[in-house]
C-alpha positions as CSV (number, residue, x, y, z in Angstrom):
1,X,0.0,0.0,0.0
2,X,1.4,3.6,-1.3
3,X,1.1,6.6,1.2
4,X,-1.4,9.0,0.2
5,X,0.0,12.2,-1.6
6,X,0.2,15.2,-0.2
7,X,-2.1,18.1,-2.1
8,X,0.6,20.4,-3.8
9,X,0.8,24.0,-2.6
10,X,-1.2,26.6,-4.6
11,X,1.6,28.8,-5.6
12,X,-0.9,31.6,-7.3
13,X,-4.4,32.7,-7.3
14,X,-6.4,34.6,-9.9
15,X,-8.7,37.0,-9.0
16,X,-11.1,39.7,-9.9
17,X,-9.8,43.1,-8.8
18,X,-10.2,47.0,-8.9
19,X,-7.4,48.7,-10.1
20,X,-7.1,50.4,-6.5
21,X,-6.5,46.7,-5.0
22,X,-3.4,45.4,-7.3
23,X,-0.2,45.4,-5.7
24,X,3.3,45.2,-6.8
25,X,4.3,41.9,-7.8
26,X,1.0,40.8,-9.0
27,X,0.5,39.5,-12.6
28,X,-1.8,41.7,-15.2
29,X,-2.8,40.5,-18.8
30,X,-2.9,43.0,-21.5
31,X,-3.3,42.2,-25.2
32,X,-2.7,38.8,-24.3
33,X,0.7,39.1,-22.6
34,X,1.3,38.9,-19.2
35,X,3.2,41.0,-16.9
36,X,4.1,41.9,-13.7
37,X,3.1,44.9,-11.8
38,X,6.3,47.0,-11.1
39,X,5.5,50.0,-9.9
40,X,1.8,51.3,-8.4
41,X,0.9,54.9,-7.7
42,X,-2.5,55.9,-6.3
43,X,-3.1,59.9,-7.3
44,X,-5.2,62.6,-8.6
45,X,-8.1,59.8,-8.5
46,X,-6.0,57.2,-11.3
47,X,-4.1,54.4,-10.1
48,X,-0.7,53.8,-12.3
49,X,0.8,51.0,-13.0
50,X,4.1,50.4,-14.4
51,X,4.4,46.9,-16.2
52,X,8.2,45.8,-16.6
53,X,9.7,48.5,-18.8
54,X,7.4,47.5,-21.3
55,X,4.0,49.5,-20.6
56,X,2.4,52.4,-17.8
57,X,-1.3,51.9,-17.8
58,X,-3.5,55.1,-16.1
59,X,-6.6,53.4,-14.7
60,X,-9.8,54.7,-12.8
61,X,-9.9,53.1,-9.6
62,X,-12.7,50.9,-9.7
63,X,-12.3,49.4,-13.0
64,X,-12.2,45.9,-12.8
65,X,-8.9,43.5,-13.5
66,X,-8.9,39.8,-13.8
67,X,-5.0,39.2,-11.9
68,X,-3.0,36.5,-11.0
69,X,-1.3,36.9,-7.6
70,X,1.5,34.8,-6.5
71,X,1.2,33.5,-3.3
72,X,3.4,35.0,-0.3
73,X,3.9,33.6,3.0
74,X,3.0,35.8,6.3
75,X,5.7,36.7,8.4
76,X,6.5,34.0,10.7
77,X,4.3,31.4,8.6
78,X,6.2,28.0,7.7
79,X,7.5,27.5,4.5
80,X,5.4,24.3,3.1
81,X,7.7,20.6,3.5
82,X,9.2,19.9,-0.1
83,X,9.2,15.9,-0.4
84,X,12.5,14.4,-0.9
85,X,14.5,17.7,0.9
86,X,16.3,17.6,4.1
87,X,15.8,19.9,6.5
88,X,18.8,21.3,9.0
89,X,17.2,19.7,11.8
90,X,16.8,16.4,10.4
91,X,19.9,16.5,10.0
92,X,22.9,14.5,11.8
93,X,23.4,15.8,15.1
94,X,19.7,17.4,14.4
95,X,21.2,20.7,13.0
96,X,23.0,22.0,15.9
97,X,26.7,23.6,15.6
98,X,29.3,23.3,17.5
99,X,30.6,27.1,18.4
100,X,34.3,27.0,19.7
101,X,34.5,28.8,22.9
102,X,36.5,32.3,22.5
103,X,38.7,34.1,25.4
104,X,41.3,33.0,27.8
């Protein structure tokens, strides 16, 4: 009998977004190519976006965006186990060092 697998992290998300909710780093589709959000200004009621060195886009705020958002971890969330890696603690000696003493 074979273990079960585990379910593979979801390593983006798409989702249906106003122009004032992107964020740098997400993924926008335009003319079908795809491109990441580089730089993102909110003023004079437009939202900017610079894509790459390739585009700048002047939106309203509330039009709508289909966008693909990689996923980040929190701070101080675990990174998912990766089958077949080691980790420092499971290690030999279960990842501790041995620091020589210093002084006299």
């Amino acid at each position: 009998m074979t273990a079960p697998r585990a379910t593979p992290a979801v390593r983006a998300r798409s989702l249906r977004l106003t122009a004032n909710e992107i964020r740098i780093g997400d993924l926008v589709a335009f003319g079908g190519t795809t491109l990441a959000v580089t730089f993102r200004e909110h003023r004079g009621g437009v939202v900017r976006l610079e894509l790459g060195t390739l585009a700048r886009v002047t939106l309203a705020p509330a039009v709508a965006l289909t966008v693909t958002r990689p996923t980040r971890l929190l701070p101080g969330e675990p990174r998912p186990a990766r089958p077949g890696r080691r980790r420092t603690a499971d290690a030999p000696g279960g990842g501790t060092a041995r620091i020589p003493a210093v002084g006299p």
